[in-house]
C-alpha positions, 0 to 999 in steps of 0.5 A, a space after each residue: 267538297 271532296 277533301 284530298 291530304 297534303 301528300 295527294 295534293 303535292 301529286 297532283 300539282 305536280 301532274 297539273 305543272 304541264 297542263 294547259 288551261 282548258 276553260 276559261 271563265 270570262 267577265 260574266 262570271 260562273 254560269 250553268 253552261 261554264 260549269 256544265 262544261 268544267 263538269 264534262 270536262 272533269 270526268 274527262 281528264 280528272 284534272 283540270 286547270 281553269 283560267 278566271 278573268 276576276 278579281 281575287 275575291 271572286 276567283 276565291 268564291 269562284 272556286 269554292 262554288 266550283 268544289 262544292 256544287 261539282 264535288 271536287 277538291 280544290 288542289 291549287 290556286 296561283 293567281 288566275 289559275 285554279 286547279 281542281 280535281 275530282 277522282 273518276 272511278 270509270 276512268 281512273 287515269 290518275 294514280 295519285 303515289 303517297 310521297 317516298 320517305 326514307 326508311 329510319 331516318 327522320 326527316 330533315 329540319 328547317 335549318 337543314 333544308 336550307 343549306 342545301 
């Protein structure tokens, strides 16, 4: 399973905000064809959302064997939505920037955010 820091991952929930699901896993659950197609379709775009019709656990277990046997990182899990992403040197659409910081300053506290 490819691991990704929480500034990688922050990136790249923010690029899959606009995407629409493209598979969909049914009743019949993780198949060779549905992730022979999950596998085509991240060398594709990179990242990529799917919808599973499960129940939580399995949807849990769904993306793990997803992350491990396609060597991808699990970026987001929102109820029947899963998020993951696996860098492709030869298309390389996805630029993932490391989040700004501001120069000498620390960075705001709980207690600051919130008033905000």
């Amino acid at each position: 399973m490819l691991s990704i820091t929480l500034s990688e991952r922050l990136a790249l929930k923010s690029r899959a905000h606009a995407l629409s699901p493209t598979v969909m896993i049914g009743n019949a659950g993780l198949t060779e064809a549905v992730l022979k197609e999950i596998a085509q379709t991240l060398k594709i775009h990179e990242l990529i959302k799917i919808r599973v019709m499960a129940e939580r656990p399995q949807r849990e277990e769904i993306l793990t064997a997803i992350c491990t046997q396609l060597n991808a990182a699990p970026v987001q899990h929102i109820g029947k939505i899963l998020v993951v992403y696996q860098p492709n040197p030869d298309a390389h659409l996805i630029e993932i920037k490391k989040m700004p910081r501001h120069k000498g300053k620390k960075p705001l506290t709980k207690k600051q955010l919130g008033n905000r």
